[in-house]
GUVEX-723462 format. One line per field, with one value per atom (N, C-alpha, C, CB): residue in one letter; x, z, y; residue number from 0; chain. Coordinates in pm, whole numbers. Glycine has a CB too. Layout:
BEGIN
r c(A ...);
X c(X ...);
Z c(Z ...);
Y c(Y ...);
k c(NUM ...);
c c(A ...);
***
This chain:
BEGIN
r c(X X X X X X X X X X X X X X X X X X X X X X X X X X X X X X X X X X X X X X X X X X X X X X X X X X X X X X X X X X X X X X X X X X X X X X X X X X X X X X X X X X X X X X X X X X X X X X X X X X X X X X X X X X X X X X X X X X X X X X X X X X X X X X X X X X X X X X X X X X X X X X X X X X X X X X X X X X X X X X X X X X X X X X X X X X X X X X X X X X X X X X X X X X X X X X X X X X X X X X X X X X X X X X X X X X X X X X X X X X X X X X X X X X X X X X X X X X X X X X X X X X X X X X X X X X X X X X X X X X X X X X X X X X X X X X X X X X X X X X X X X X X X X X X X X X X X X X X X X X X X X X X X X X X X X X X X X X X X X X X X X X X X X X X X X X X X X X X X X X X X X X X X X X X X X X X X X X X X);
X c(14407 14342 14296 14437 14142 14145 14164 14041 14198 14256 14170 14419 14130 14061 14159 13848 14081 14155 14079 14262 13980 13937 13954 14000 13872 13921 13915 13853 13956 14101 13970 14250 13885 13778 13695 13721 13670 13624 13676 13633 13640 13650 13593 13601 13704 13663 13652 13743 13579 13578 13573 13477 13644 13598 13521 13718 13423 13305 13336 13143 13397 13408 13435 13278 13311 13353 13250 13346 13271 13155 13255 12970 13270 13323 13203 13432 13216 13159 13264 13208 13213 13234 13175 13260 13233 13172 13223 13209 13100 13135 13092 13064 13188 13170 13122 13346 13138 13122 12967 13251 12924 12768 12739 12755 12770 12688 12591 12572 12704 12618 12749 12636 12695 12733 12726 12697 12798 12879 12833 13040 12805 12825 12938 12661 12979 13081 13114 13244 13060 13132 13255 13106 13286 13428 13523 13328 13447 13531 13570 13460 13417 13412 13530 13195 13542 13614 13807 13559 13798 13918 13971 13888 13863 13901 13928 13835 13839 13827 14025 13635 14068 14163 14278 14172 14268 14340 14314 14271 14241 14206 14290 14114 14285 14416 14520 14476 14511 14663 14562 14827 14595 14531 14523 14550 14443 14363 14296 14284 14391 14236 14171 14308 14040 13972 14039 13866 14145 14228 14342 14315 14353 14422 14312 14533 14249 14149 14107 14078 14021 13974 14124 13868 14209 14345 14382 14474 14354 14374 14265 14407 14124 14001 14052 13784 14053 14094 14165 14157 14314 14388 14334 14568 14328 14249 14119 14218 14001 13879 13855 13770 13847 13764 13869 13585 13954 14032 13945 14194 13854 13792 13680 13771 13633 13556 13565 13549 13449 13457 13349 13368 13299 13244 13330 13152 13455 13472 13501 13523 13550 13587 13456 13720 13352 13231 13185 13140 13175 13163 13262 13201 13386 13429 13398 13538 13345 13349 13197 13341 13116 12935 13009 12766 13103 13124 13160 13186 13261 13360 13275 13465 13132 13027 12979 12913 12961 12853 12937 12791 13055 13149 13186 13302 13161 13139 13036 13138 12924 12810 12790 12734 12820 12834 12906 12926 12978 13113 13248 13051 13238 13327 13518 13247 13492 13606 13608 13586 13725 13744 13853 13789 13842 13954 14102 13921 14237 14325 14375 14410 14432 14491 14621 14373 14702 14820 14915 14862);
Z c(9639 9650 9796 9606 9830 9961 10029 10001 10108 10204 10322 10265 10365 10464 10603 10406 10684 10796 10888 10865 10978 11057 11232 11023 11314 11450 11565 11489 11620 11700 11836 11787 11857 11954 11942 11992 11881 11854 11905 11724 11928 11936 11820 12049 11783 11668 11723 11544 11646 11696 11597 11782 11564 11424 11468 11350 11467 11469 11353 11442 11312 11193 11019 11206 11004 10858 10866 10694 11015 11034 11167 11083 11096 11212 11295 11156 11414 11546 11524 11741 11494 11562 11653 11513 11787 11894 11896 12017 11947 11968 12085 11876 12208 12342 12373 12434 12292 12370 12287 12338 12187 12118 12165 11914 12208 12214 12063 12330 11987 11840 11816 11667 11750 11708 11559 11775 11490 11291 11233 11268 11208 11142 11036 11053 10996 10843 10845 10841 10664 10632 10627 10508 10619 10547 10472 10324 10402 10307 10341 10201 10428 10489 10657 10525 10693 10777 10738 10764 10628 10549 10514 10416 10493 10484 10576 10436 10685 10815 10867 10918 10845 10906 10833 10902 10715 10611 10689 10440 10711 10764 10836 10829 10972 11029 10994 11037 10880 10790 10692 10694 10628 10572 10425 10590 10396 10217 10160 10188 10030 9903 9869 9685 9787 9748 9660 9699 9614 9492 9552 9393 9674 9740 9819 9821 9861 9869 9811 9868 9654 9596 9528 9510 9524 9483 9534 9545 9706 9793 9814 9905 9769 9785 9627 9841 9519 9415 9414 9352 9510 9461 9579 9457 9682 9766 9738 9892 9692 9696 9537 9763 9514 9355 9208 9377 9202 9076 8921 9054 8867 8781 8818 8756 8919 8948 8899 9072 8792 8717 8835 8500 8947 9058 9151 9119 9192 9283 9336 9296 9230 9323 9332 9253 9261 9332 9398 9276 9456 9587 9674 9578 9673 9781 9822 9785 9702 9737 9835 9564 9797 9901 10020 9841 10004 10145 10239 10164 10214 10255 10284 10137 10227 10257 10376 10164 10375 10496 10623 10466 10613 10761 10740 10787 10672 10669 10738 10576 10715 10760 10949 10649 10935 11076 11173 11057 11096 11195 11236 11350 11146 11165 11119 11053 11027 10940 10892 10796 10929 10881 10785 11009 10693 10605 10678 10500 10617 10691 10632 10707 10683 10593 10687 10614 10535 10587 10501 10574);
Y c(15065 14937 14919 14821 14854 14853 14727 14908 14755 14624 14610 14645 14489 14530 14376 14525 14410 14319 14282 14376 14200 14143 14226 14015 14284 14328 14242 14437 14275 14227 14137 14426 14205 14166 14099 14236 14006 13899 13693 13943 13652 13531 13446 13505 13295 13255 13128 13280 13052 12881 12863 12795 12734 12615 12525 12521 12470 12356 12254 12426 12147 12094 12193 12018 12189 12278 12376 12190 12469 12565 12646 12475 12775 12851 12927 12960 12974 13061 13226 12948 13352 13440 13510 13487 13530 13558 13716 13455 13779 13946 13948 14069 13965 13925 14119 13831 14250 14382 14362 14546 14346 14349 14195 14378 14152 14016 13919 14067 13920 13893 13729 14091 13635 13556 13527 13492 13522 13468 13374 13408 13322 13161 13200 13079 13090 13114 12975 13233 12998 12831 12803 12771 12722 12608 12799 12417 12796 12930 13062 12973 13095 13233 13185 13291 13109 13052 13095 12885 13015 13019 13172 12938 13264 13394 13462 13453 13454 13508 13427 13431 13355 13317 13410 13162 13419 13529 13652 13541 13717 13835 13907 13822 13802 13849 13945 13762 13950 14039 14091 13923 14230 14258 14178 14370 14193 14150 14204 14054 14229 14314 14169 14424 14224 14125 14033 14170 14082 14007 13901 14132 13908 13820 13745 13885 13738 13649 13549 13688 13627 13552 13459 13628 13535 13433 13264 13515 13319 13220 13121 13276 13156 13026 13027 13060 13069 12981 12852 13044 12903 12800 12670 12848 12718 12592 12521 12636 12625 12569 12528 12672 12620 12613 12689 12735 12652 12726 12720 12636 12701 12688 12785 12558 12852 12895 13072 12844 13108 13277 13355 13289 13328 13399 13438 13332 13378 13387 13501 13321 13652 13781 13871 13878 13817 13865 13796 13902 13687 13614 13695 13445 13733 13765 13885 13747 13954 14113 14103 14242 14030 14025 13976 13877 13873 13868 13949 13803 14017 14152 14256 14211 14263 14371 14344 14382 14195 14134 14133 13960 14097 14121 14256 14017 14388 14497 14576 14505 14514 14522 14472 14433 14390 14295 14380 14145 14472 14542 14456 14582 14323 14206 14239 14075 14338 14369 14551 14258 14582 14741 14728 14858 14881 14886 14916 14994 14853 14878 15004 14773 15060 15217 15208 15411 15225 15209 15324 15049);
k c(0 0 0 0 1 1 1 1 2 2 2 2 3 3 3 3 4 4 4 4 5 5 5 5 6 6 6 6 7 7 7 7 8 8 8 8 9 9 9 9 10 10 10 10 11 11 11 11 12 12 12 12 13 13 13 13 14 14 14 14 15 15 15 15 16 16 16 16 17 17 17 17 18 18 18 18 19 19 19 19 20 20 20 20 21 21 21 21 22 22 22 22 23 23 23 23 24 24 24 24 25 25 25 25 26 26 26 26 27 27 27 27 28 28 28 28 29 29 29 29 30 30 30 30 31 31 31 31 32 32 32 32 33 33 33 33 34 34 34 34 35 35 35 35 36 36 36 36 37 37 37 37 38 38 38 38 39 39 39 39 40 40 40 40 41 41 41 41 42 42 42 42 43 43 43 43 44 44 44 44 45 45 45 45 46 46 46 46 47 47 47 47 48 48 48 48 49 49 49 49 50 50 50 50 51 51 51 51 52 52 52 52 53 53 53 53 54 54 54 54 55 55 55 55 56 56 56 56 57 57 57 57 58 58 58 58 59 59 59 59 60 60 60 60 61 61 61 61 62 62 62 62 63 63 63 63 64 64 64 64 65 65 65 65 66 66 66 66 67 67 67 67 68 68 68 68 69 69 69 69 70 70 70 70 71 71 71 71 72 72 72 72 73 73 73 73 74 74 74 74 75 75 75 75 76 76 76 76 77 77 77 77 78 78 78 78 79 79 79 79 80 80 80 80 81 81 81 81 82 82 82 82 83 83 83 83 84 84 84 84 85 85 85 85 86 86 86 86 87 87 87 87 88 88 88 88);
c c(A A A A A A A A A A A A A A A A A A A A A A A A A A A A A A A A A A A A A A A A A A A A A A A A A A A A A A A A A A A A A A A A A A A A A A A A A A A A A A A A A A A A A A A A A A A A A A A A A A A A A A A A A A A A A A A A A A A A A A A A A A A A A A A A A A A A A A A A A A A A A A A A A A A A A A A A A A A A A A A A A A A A A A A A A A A A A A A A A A A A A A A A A A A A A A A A A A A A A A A A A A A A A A A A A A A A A A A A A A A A A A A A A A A A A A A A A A A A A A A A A A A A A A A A A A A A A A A A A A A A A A A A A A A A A A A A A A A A A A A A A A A A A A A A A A A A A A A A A A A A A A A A A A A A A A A A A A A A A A A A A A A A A A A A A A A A A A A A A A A A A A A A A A A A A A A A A A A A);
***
C-alpha cells in the first residue's frame, strides 16, 4: 500500500480557510483549501489514500461516494508540485 508523507522544507500558513505553502529552495507558492489544508496537516505522518479519505470523511463530508478519488487527484497534484514523496518504510 502506498503511503505517502509531506517534505520537511516547506513552510505552511493558514489564512482563514485557505492555507500558503511556501517552497523557500524553488521559490513556488500552494494554495490549498480548507481540505487540502486539513490533509496537508495529516501529512506530516505518513498516509495511504485510505486514511485520508477516512479522515475528510469523518470531518468534512461522510455521505460523500468521491471522496477517495478526490484524494487520490489530490495526492498526484502535491506529487506533481514535488510537495509530497512516497514514504518507504
Amino acid at each position: 500500500m502506498n503511503q505517502y508523507v509531506h517534505k520537511n522544507n516547506y513552510e505552511a500558513t493558514q489564512l482563514e480557510d485557505e492555507w500558503i505553502i511556501l517552497n523557500t529552495v524553488d521559490y513556488t507558492v500552494t494554495r490549498l483549501n480548507e481540505t487540502g489544508g486539513f490533509c496537508w496537516t495529516l501529512l506530516s505522518e505518513a498516509q495511504s489514500v485510505e486514511s485520508l479519505s477516512d479522515a475528510i470523511q469523518q470531518k468534512f463530508c461522510p455521505d460523500s461516494d468521491t471522496v477517495k478519488a478526490d484524494v487520490e487527484a489530490f495526492l498526484a497534484n502535491l506529487m506533481e508540485c514535488g510537495l509530497i514523496h512516497h514514504d518507504i518504510r
